[in-house]
C-alpha positions as CSV (number, residue, x, y, z in Angstrom):
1,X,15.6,-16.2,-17.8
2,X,13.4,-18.6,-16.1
3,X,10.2,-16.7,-14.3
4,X,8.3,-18.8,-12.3
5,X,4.7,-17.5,-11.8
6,X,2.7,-18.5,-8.6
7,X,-0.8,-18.2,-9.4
8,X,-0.2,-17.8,-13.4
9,X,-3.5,-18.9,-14.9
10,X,-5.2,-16.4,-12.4
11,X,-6.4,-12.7,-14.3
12,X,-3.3,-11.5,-13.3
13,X,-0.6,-14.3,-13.6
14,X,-2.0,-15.4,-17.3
15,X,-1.1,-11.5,-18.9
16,X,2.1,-11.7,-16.9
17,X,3.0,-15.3,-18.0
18,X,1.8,-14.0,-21.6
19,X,3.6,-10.3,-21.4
20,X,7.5,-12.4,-20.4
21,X,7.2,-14.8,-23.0
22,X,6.8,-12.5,-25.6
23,X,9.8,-10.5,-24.0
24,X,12.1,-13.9,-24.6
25,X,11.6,-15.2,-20.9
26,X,11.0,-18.4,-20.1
27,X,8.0,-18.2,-18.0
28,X,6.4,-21.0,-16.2
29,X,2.8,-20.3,-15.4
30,X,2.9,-22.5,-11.7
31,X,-0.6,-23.2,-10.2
32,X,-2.7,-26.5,-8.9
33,X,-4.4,-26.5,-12.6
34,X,-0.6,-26.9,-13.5
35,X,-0.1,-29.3,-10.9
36,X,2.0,-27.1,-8.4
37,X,0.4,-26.1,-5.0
38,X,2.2,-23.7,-3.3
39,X,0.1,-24.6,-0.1
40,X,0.9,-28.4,-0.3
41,X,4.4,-27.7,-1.8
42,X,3.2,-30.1,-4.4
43,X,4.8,-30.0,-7.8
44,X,7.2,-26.8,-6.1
45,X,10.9,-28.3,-6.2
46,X,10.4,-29.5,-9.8
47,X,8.6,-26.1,-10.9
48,X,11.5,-24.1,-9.6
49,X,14.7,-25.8,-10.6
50,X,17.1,-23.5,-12.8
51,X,14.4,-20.7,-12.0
52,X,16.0,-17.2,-11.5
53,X,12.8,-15.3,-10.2
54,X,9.8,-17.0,-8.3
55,X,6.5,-14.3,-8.7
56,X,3.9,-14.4,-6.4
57,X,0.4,-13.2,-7.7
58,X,-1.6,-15.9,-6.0
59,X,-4.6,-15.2,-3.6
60,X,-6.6,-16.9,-1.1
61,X,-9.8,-18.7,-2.1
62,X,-11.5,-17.5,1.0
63,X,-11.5,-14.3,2.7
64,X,-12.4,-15.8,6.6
65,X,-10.0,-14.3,8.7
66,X,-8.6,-17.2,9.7
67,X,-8.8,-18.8,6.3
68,X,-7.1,-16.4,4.6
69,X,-3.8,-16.1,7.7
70,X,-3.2,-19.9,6.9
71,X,-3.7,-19.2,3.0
72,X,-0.6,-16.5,2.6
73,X,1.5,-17.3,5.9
74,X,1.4,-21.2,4.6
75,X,2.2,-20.2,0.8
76,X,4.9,-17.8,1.7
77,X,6.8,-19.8,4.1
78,X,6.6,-22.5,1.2
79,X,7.5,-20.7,-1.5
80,X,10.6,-19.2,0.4
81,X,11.9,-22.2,1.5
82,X,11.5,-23.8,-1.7
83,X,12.9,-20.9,-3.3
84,X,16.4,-20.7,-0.8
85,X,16.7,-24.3,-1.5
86,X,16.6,-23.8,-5.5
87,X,19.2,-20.6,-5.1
88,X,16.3,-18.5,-6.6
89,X,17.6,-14.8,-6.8
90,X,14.6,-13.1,-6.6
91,X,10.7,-13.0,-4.9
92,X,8.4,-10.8,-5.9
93,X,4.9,-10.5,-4.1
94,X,2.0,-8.9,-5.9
95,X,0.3,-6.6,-2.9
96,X,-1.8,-3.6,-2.0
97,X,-1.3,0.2,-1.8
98,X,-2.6,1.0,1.7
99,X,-2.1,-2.3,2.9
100,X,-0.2,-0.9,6.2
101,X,-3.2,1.2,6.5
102,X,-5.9,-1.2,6.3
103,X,-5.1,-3.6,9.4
104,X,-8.6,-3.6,10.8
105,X,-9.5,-5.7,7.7
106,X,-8.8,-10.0,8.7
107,X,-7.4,-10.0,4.3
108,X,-5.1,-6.9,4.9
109,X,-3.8,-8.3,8.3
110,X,-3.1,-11.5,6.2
111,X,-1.1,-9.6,3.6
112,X,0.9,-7.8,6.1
113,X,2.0,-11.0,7.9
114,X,2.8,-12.5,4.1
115,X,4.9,-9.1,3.7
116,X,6.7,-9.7,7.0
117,X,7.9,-13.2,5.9
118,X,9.2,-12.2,2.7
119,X,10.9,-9.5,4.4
120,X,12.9,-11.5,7.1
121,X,13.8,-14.2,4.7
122,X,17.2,-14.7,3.2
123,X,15.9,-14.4,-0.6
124,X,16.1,-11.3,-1.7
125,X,13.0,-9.6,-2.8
126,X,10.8,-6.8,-4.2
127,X,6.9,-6.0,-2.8
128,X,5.1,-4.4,-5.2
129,X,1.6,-2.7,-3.8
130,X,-1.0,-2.3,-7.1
131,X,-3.8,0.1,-6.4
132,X,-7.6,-1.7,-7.5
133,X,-8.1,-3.0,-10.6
134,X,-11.0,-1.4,-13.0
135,X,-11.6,-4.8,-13.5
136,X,-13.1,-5.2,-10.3
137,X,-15.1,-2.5,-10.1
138,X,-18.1,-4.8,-10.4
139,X,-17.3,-7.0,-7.9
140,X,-16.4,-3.8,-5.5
141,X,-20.2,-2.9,-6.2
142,X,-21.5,-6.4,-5.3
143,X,-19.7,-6.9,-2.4
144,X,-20.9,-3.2,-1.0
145,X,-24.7,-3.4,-1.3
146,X,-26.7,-2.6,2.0
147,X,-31.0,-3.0,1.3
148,X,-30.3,-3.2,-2.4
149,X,-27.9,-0.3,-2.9
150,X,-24.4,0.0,-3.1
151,X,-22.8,1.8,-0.6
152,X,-19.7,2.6,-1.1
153,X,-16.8,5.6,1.0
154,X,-16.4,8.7,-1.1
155,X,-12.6,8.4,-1.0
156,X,-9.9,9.0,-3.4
157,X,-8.2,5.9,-5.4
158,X,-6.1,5.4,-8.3
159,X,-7.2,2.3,-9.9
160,X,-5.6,0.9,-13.1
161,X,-6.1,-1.7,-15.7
162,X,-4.9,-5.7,-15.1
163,X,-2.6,-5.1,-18.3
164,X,-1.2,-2.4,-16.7
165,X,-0.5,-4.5,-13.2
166,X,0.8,-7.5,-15.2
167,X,3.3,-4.8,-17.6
168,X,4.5,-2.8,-14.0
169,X,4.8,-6.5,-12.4
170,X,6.6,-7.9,-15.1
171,X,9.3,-4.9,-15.3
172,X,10.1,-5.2,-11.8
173,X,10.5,-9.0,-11.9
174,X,13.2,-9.0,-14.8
175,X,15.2,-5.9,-12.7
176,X,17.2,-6.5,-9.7
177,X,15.9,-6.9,-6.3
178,X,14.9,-3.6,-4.1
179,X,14.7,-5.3,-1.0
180,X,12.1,-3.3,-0.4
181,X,8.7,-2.1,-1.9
182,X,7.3,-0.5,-5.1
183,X,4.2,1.0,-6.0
184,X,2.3,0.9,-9.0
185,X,-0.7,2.9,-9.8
186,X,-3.5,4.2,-12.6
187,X,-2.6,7.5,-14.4
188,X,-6.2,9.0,-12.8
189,X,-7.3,9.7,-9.6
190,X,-11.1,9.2,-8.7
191,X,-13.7,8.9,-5.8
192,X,-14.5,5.4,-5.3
193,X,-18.4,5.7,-5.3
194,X,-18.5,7.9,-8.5
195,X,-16.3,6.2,-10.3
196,X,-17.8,2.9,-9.3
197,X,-21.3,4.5,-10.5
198,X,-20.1,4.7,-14.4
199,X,-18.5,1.7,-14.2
200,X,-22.5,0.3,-13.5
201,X,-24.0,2.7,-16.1
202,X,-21.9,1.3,-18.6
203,X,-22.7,-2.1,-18.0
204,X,-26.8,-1.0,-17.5
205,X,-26.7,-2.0,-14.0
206,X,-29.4,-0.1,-12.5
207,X,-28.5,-0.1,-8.7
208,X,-27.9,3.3,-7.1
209,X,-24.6,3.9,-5.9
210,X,-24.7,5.8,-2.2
211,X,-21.8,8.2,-1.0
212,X,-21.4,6.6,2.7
213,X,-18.4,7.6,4.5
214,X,-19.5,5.0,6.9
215,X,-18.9,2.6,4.8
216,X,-16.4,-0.4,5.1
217,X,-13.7,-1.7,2.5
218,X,-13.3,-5.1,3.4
219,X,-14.1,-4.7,6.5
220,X,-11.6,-1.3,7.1
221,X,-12.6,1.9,8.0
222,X,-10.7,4.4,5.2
223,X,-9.3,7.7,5.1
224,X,-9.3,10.1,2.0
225,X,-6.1,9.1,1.4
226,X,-5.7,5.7,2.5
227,X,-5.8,3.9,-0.9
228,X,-3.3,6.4,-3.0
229,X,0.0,6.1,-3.6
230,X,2.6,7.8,-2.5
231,X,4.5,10.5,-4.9
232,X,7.0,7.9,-6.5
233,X,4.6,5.4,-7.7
234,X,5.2,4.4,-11.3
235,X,2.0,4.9,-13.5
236,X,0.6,2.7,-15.8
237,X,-0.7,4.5,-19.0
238,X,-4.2,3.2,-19.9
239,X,-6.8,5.6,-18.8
240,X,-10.6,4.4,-17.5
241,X,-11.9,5.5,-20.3
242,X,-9.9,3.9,-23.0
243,X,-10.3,1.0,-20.9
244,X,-14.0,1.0,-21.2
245,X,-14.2,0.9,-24.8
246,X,-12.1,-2.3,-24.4
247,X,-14.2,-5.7,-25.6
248,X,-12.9,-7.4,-22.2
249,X,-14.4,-4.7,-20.1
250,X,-18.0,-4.9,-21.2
251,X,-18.2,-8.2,-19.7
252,X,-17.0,-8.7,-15.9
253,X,-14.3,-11.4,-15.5
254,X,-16.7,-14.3,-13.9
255,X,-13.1,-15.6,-11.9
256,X,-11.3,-13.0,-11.2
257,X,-8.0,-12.7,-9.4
258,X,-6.5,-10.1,-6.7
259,X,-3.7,-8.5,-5.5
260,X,-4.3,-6.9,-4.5
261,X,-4.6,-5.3,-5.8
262,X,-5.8,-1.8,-4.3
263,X,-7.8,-4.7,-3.5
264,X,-10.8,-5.8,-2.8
265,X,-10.1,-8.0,-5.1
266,X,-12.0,-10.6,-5.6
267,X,-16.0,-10.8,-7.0
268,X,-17.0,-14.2,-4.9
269,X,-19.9,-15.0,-2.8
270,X,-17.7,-15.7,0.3
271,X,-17.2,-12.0,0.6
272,X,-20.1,-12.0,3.2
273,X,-17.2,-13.6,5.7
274,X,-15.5,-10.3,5.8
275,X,-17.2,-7.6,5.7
């Protein structure tokens, strides 16, 4: 089967790329490094002839309200009408638990609209919402400091590993269409700001991590349970911990890659536009 990946040299797309081929697919990692640009539609009618599913785990470079609209609404239309012209059988859109929840946020408002598209379109389709990744726990820190400490809401999550998102991604994406959504989720559940504090201890990061249930996630005020799943998400197996002793973890991925995941989801100096 032919599995065209939108964003597949990103975290995300390059384990999910890597995780079909060794399953027999042929998957096509599809991203402007690979000379297709799903904003530009460059490189898109070539990428996706003969394809049977079209994957969607690209993010915006820029979290600016208004940026980040144009970013998914442009890219979705795109890829759907690209896709309806090819007779592609299948879209699937990496997204976010809680994203419904989280509309105060300019990203989540963008994700929703991206969700909407998909949904009204003629291709049929499966959403799947990923709770955070641990690997960007980090960047979840950085993006939350206020007068040098990290301030973050003591709220529950479920966050799981990026091999775990690419495996649960890749399983749906070789099934049939749900026309609908699916959930995917760690094995643990956690308070944000502690476990956010052991992911710094681990790394040495000396900055004090602050309970503040004031505090913003990407701009969103959050309830206790506004970043779980619900009861029927599927669970990825690799707990924090083994995570942790993982060689990849001890060293924060300097480009990572959302989708969000839950998401925030990316560690990049333009999180200052929203938050």
């Amino acid at each position: 089967m032919k599995i065209v990946v939108i964003g597949g040299t990103g975290l995300i797309g390059s384990k999910l790329v890597k995780k079909l081929q060794e399953h027999g697919h042929e998957a096509v990692a599809a991203s402007p490094n690979t000379g297709v640009n799903s904003i530009t539609g460059e490189g898109l009618a070539e990428a996706l002839k003969g394809a049977s599913v079209v994957v969607d785990v690209s993010n915006s470079p820029s979290w600016e309200d208004a940026a980040v609209m144009k970013f998914f609404e442009t890219s979705t239309r795109n890829l759907l009408s690209y896709e309806a012209a090819a007779s592609v059988g299948h879209h699937v859109a990496l997204s976010v638990v809680g994203t419904e929840r989280l509309s105060e946020s300019g990203y989540f408002r963008a994700k929703i609209a991206q969700e909407k598209l998909i949904k009204s379109s003629p291709v049929p389709y499966s959403i799947v919402h990923a709770t955070q990744f641990f690997e960007f726990l980090k960047g979840l820190a950085d993006i939350s400091v206020v007068d040098g400490k990290v301030h973050l809401p003591p709220v529950l999550f479920q966050p799981m590993a990026a091999d775990d998102v690419a495996a649960g991604v890749g399983r749906i994406a070789v099934g049939q269409p749900v026309n609908g959504t699916v959930e995917i989720a760690g094995p643990e559940q956690f308070r944000v700001d502690e476990l956010v504090k052991r992911r710094l201890a681990a790394l040495k990061d000396p900055r004090e991590v602050i309970a503040d249930p004031n505090a913003l996630y990407a701009g969103a005020k959050l309830s206790e349970r506004t970043l779980v799943p619900g009861n029927n998400a599927r669970l990825g197996e690799i707990r924090f911990e083994t995570w942790l002793t993982q060689s990849g973890a001890q060293i924060p991925s300097a480009h990572p890659q959302p989708t969000g995941v839950a998401e925030v989801t990316k560690e990049r100096e333009s999180q200052k536009t929203a938050s």
